[in-house]
mmCIF file of the N, C-alpha and C atoms, coordinates in Angstrom:
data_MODEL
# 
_entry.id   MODEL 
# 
loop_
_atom_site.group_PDB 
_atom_site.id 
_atom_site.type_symbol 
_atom_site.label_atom_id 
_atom_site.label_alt_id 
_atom_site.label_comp_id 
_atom_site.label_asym_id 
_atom_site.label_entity_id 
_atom_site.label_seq_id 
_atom_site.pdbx_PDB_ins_code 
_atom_site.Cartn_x 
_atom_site.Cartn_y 
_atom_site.Cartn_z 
_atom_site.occupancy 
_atom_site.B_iso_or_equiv 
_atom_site.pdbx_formal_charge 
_atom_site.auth_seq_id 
_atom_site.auth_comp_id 
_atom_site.auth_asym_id 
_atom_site.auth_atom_id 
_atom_site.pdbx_PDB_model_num 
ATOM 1   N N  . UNK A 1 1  ? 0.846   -1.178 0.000   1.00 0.00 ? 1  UNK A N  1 
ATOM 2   C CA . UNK A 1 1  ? 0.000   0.000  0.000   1.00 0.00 ? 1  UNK A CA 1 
ATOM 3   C C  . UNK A 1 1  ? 0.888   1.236  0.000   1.00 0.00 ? 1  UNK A C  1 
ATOM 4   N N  . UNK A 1 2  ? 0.366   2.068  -0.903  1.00 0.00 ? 2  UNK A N  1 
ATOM 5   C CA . UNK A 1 2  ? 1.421   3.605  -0.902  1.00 0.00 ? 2  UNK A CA 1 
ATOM 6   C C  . UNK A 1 2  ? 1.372   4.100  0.913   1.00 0.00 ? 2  UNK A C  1 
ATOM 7   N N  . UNK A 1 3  ? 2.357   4.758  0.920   1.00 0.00 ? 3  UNK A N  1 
ATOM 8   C CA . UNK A 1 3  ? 2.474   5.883  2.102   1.00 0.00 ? 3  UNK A CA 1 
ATOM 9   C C  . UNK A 1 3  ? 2.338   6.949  2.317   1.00 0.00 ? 3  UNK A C  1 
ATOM 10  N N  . UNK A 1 4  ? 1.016   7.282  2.400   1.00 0.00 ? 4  UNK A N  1 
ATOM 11  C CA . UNK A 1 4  ? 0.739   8.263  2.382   1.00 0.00 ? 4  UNK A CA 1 
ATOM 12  C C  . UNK A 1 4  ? 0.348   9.223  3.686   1.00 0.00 ? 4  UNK A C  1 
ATOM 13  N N  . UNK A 1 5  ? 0.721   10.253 4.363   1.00 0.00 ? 5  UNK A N  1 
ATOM 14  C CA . UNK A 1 5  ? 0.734   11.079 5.919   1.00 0.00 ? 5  UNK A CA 1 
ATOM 15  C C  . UNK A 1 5  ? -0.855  10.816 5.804   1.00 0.00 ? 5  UNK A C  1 
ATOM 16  N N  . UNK A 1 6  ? -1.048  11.055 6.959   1.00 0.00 ? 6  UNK A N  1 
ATOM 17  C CA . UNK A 1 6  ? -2.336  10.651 7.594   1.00 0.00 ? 6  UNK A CA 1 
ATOM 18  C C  . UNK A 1 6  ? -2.348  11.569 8.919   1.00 0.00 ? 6  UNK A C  1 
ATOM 19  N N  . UNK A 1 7  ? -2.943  12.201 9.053   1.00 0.00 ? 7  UNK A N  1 
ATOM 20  C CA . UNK A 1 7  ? -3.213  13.068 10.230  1.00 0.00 ? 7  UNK A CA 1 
ATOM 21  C C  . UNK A 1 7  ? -4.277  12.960 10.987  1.00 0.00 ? 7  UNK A C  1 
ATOM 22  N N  . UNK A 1 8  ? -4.260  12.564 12.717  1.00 0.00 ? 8  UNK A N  1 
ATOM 23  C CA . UNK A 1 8  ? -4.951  11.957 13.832  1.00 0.00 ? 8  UNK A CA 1 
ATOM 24  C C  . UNK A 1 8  ? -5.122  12.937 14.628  1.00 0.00 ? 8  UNK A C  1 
ATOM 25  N N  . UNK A 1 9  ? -6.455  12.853 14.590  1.00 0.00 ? 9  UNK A N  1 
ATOM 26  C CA . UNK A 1 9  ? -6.675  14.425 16.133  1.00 0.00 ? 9  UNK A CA 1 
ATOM 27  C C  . UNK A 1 9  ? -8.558  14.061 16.140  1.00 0.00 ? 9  UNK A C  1 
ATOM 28  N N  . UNK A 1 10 ? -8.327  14.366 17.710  1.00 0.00 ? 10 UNK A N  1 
ATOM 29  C CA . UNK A 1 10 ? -9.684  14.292 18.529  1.00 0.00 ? 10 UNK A CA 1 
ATOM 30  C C  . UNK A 1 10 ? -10.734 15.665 17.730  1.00 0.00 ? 10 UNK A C  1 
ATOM 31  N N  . UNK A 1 11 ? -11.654 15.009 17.486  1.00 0.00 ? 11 UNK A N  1 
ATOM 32  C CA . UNK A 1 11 ? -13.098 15.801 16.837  1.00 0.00 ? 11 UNK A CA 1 
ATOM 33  C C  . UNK A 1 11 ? -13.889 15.842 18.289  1.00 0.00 ? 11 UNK A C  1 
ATOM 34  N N  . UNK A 1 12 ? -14.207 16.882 19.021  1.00 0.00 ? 12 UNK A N  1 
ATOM 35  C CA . UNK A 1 12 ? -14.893 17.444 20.506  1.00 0.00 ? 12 UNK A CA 1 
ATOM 36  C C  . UNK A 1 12 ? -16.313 17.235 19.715  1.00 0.00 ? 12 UNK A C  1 
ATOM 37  N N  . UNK A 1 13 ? -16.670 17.616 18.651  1.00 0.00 ? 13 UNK A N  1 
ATOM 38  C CA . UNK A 1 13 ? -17.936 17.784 17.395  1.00 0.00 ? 13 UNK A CA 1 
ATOM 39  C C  . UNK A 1 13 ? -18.878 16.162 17.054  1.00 0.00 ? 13 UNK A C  1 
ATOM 40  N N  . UNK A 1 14 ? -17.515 15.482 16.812  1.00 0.00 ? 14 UNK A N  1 
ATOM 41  C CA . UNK A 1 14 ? -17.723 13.870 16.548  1.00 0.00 ? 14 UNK A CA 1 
ATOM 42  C C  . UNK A 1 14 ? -17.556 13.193 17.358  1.00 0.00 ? 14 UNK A C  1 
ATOM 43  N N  . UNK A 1 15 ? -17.180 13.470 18.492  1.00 0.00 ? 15 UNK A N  1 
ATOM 44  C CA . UNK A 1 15 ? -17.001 12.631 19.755  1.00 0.00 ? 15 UNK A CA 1 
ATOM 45  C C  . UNK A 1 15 ? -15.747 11.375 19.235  1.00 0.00 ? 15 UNK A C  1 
ATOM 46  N N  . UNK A 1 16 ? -14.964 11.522 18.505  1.00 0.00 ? 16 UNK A N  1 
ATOM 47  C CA . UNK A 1 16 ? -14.643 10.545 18.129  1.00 0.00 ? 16 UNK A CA 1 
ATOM 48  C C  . UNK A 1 16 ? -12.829 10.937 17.743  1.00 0.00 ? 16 UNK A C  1 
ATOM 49  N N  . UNK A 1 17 ? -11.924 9.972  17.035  1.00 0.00 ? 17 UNK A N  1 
ATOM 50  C CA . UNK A 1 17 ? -10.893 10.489 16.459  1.00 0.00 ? 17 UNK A CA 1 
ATOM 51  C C  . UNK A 1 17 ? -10.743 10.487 15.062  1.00 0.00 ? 17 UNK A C  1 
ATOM 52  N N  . UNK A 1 18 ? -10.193 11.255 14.260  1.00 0.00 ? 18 UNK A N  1 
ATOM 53  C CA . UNK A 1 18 ? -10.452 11.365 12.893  1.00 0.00 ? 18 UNK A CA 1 
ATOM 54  C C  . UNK A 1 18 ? -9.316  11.440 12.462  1.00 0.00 ? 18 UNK A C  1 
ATOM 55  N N  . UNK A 1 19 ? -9.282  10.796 10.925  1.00 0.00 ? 19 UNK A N  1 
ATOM 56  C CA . UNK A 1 19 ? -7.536  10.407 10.843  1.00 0.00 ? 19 UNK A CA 1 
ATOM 57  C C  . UNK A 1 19 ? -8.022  11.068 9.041   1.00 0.00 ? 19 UNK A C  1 
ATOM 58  N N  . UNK A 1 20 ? -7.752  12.086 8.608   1.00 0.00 ? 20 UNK A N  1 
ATOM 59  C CA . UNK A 1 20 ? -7.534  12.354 7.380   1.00 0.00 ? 20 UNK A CA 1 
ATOM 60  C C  . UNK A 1 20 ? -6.451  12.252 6.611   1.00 0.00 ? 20 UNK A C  1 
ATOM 61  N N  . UNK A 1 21 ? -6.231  11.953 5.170   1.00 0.00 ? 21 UNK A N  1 
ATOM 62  C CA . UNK A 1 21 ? -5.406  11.750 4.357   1.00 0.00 ? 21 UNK A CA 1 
ATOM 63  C C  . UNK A 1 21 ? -5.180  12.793 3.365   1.00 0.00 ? 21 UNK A C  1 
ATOM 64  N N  . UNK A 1 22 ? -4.503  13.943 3.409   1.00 0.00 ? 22 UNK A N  1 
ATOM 65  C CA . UNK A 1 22 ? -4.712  15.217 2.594   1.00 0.00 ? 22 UNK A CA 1 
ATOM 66  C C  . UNK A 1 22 ? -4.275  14.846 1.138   1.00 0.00 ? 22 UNK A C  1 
ATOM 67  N N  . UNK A 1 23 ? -3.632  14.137 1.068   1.00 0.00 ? 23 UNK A N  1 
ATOM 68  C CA . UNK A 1 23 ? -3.212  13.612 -0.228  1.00 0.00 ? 23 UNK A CA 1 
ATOM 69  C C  . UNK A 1 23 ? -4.208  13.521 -0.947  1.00 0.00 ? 23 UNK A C  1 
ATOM 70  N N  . UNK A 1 24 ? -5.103  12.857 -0.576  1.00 0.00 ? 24 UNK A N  1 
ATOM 71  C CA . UNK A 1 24 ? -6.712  12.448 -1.163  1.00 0.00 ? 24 UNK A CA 1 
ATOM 72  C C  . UNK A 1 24 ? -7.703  13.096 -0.486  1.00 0.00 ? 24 UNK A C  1 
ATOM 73  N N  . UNK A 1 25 ? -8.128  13.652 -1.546  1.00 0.00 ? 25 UNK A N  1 
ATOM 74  C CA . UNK A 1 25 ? -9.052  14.780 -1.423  1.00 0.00 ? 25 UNK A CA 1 
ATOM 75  C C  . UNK A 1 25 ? -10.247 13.805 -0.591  1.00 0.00 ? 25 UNK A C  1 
ATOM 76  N N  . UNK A 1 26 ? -10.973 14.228 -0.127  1.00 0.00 ? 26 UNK A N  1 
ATOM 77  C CA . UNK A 1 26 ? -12.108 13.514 0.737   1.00 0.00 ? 26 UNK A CA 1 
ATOM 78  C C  . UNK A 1 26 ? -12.008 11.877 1.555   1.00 0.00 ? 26 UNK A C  1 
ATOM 79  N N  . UNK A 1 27 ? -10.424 11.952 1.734   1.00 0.00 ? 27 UNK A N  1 
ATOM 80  C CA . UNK A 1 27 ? -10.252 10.514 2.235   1.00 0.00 ? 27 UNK A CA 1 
ATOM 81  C C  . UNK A 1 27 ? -10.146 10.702 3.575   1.00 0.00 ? 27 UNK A C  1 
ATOM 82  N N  . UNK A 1 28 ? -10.922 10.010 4.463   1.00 0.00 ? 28 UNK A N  1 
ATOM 83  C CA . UNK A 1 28 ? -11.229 10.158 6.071   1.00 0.00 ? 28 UNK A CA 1 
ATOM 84  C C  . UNK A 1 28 ? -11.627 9.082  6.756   1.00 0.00 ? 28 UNK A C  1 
ATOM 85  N N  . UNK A 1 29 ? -11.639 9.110  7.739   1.00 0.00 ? 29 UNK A N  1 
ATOM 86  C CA . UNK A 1 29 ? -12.617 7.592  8.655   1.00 0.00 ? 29 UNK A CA 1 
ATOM 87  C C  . UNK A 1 29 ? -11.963 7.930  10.440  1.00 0.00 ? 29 UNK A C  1 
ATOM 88  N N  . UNK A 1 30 ? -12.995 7.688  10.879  1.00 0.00 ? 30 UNK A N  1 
ATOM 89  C CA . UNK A 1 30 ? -13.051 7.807  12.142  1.00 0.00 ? 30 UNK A CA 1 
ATOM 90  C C  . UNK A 1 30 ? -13.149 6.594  13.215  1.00 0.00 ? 30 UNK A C  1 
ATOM 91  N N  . UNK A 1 31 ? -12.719 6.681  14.603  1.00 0.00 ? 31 UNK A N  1 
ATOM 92  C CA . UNK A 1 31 ? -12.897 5.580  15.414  1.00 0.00 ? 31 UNK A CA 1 
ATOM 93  C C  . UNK A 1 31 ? -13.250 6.474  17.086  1.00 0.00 ? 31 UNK A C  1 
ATOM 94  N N  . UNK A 1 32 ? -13.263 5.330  17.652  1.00 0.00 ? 32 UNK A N  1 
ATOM 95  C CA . UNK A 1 32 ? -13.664 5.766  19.077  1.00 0.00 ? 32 UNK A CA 1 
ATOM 96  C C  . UNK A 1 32 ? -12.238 5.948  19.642  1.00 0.00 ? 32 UNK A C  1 
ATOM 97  N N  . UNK A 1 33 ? -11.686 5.151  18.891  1.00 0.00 ? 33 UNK A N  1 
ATOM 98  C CA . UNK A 1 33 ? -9.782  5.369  19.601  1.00 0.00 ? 33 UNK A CA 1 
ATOM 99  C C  . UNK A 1 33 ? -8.764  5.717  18.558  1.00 0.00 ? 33 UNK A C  1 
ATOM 100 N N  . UNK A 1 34 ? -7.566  5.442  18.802  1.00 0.00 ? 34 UNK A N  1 
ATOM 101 C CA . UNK A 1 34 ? -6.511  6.429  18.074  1.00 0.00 ? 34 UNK A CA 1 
ATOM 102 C C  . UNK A 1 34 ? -6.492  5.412  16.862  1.00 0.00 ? 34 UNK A C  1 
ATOM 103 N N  . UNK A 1 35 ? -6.186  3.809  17.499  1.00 0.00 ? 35 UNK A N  1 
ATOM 104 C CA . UNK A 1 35 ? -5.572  3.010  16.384  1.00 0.00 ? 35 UNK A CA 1 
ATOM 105 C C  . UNK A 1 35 ? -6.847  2.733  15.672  1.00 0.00 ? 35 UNK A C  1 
ATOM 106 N N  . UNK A 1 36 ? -7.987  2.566  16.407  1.00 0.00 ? 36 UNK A N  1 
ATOM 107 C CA . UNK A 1 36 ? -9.318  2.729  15.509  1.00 0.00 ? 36 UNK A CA 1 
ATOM 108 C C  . UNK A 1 36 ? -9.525  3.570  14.347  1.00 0.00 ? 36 UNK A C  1 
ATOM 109 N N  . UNK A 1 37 ? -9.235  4.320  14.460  1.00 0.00 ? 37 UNK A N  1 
ATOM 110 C CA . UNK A 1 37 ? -9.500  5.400  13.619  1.00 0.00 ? 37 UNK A CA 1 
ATOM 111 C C  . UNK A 1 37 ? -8.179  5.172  12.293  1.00 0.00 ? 37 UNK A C  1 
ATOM 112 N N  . UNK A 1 38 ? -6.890  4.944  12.986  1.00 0.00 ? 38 UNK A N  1 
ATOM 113 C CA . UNK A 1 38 ? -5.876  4.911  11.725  1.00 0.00 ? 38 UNK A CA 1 
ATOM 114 C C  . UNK A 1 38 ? -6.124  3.341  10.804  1.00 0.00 ? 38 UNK A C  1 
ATOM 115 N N  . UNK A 1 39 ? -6.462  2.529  11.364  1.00 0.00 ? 39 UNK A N  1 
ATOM 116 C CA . UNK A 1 39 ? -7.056  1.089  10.679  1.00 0.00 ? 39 UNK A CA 1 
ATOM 117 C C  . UNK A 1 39 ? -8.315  1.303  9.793   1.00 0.00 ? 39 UNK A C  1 
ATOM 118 N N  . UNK A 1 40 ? -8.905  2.193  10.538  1.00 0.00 ? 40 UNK A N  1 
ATOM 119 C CA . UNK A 1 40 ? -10.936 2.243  9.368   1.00 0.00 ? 40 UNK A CA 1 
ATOM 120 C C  . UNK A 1 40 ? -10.058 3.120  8.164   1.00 0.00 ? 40 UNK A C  1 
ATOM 121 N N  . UNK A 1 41 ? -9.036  4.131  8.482   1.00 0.00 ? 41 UNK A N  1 
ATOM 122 C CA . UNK A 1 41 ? -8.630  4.950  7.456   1.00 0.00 ? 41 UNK A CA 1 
ATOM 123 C C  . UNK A 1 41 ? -7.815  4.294  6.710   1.00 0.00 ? 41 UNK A C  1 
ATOM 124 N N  . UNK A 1 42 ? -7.094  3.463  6.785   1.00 0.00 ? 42 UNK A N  1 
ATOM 125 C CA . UNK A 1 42 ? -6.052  2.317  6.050   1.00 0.00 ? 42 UNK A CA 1 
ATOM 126 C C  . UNK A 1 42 ? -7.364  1.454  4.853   1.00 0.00 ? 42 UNK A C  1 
ATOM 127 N N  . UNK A 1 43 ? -7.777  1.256  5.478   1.00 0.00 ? 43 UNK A N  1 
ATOM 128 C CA . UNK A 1 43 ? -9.415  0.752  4.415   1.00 0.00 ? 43 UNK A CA 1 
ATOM 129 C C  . UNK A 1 43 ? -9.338  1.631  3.397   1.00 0.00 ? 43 UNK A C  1 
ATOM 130 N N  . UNK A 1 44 ? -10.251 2.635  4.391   1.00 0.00 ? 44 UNK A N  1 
ATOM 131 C CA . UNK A 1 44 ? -10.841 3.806  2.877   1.00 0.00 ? 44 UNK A CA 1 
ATOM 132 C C  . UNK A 1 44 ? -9.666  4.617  2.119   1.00 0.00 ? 44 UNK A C  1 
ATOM 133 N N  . UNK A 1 45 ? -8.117  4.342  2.511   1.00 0.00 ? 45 UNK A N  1 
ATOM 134 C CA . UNK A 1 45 ? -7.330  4.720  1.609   1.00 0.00 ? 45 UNK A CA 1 
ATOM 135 C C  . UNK A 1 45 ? -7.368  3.268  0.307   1.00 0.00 ? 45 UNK A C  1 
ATOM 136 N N  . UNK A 1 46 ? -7.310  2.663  0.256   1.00 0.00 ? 46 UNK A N  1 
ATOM 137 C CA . UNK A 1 46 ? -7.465  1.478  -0.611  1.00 0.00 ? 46 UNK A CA 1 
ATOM 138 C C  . UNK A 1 46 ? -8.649  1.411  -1.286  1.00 0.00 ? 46 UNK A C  1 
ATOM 139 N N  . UNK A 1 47 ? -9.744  1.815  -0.971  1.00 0.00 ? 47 UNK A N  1 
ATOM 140 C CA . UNK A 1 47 ? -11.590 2.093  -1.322  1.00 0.00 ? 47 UNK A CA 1 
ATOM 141 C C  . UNK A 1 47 ? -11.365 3.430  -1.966  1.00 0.00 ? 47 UNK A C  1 
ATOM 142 N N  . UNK A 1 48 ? -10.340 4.665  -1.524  1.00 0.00 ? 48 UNK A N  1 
ATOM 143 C CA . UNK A 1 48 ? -10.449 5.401  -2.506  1.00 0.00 ? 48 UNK A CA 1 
ATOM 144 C C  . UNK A 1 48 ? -9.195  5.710  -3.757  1.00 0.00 ? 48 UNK A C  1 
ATOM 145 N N  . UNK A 1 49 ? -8.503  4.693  -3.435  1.00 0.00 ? 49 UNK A N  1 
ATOM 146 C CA . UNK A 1 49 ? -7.990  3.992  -5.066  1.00 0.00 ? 49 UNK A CA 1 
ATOM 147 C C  . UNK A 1 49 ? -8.206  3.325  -5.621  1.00 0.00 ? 49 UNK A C  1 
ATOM 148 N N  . UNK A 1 50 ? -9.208  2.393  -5.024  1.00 0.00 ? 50 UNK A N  1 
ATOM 149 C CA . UNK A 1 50 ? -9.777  1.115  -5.930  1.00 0.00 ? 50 UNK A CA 1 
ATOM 150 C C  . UNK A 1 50 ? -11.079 2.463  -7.134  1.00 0.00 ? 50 UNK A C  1 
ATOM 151 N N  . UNK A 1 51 ? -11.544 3.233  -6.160  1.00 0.00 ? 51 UNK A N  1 
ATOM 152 C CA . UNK A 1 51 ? -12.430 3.685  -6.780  1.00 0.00 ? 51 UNK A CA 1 
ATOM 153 C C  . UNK A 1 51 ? -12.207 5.017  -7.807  1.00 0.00 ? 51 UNK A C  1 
ATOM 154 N N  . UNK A 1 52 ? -10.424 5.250  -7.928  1.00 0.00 ? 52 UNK A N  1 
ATOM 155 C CA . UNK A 1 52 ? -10.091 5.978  -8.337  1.00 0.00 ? 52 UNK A CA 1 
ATOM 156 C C  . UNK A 1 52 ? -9.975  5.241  -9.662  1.00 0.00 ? 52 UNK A C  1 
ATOM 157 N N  . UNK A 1 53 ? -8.905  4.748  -9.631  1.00 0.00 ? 53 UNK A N  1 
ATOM 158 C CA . UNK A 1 53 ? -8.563  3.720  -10.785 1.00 0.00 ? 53 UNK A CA 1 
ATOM 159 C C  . UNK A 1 53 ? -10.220 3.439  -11.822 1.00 0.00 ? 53 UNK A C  1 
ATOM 160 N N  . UNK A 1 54 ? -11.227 2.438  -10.828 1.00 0.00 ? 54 UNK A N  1 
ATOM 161 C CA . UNK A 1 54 ? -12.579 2.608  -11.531 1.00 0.00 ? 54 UNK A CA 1 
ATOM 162 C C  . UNK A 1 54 ? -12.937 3.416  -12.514 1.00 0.00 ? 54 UNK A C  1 
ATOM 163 N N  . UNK A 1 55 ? -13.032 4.780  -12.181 1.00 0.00 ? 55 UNK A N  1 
ATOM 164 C CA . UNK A 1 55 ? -13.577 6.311  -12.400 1.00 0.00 ? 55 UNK A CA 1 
ATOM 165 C C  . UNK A 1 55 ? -11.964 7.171  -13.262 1.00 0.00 ? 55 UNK A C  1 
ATOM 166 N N  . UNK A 1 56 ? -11.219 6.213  -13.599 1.00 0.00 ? 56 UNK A N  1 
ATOM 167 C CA . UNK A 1 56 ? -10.088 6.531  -14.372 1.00 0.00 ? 56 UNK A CA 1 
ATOM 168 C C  . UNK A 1 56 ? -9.405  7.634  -13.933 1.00 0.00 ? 56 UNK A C  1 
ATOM 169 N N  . UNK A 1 57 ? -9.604  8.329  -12.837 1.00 0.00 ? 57 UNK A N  1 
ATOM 170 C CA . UNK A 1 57 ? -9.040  9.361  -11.952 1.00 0.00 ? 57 UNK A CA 1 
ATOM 171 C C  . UNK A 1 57 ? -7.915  9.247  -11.878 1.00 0.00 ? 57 UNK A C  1 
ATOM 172 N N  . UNK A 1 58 ? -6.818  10.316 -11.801 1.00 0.00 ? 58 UNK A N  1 
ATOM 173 C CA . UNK A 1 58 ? -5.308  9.992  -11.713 1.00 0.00 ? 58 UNK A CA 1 
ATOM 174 C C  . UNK A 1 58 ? -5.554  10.203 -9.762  1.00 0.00 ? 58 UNK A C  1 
ATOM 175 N N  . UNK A 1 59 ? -4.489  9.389  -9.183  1.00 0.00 ? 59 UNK A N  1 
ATOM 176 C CA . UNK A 1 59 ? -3.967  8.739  -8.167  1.00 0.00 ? 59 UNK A CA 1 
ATOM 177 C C  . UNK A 1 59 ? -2.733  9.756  -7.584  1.00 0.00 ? 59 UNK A C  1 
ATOM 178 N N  . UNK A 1 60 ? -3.123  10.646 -6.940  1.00 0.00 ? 60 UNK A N  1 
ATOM 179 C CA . UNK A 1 60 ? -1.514  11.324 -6.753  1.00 0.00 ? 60 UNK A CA 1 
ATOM 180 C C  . UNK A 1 60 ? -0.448  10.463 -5.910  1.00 0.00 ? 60 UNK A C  1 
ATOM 181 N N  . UNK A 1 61 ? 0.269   10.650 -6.291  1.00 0.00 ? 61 UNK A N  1 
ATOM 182 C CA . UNK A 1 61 ? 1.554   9.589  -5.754  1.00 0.00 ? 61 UNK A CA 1 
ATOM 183 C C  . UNK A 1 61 ? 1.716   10.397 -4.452  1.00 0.00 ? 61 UNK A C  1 
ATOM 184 N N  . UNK A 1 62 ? 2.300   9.311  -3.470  1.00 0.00 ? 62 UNK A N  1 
ATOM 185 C CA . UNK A 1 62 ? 2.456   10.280 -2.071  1.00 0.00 ? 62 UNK A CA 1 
ATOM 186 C C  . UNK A 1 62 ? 3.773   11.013 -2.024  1.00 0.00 ? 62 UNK A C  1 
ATOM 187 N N  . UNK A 1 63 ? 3.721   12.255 -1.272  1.00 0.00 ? 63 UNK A N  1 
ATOM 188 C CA . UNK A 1 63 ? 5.182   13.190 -1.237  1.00 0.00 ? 63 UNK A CA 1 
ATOM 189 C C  . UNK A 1 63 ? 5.963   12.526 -0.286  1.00 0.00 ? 63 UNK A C  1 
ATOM 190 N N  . UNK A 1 64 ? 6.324   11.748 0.039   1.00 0.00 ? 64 UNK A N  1 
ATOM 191 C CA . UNK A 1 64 ? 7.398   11.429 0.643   1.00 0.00 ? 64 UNK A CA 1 
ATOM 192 C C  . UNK A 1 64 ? 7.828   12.264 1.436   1.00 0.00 ? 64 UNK A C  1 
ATOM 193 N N  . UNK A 1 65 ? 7.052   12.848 2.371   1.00 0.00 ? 65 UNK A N  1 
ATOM 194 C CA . UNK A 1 65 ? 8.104   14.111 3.189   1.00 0.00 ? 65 UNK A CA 1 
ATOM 195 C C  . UNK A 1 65 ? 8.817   13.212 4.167   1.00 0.00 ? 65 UNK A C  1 
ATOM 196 N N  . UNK A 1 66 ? 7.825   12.113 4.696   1.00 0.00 ? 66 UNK A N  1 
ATOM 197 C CA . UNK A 1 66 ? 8.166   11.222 6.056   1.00 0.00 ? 66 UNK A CA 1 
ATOM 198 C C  . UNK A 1 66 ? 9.436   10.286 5.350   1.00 0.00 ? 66 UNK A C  1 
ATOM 199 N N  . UNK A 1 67 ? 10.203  9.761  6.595   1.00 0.00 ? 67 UNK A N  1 
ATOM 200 C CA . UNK A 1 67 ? 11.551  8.818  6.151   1.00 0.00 ? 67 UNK A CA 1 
ATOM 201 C C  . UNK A 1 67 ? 10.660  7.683  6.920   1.00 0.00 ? 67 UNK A C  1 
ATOM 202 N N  . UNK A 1 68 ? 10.765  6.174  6.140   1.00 0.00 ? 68 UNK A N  1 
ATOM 203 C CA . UNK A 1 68 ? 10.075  5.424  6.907   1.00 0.00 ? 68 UNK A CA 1 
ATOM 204 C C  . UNK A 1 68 ? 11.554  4.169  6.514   1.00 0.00 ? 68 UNK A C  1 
ATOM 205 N N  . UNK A 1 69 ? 11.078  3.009  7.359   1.00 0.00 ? 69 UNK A N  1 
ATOM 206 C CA . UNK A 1 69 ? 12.450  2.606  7.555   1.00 0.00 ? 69 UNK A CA 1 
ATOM 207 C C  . UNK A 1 69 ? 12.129  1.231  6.874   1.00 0.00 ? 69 UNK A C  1 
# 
């Protein structure tokens, strides 16, 4: 799966934690806990390339800012 940053922070609104993917425009998913929330979002990053690819949409490649090992 690409690597793409993912950003985790408490929603006071959603009662919940929300892990967005800025890379992808409308890619999100939420949980009641931290790793909850980064696992439902690991999904809908894959649901919104499966559905990119579908809909012939180009796929932005991730920026690599992070060093991963």
């Amino acid at each position: 799966m690409p690597r793409y940053e993912i950003l985790v922070y408490w929603s006071h609104a959603d009662e919940a934690f929300i892990a967005e993917v800025p890379e992808l425009p409308g890619c999100a998913a939420d949980g009641q806990t931290y790793k909850e929330a980064l696992a439902n979002v690991e999904i809908i990053i894959q649901e919104w390339i499966e559905t990119a690819k579908e809909l012939g949409r180009p796929i932005p490649a991730p920026r690599g800012r992070l060093a991963f090992a």
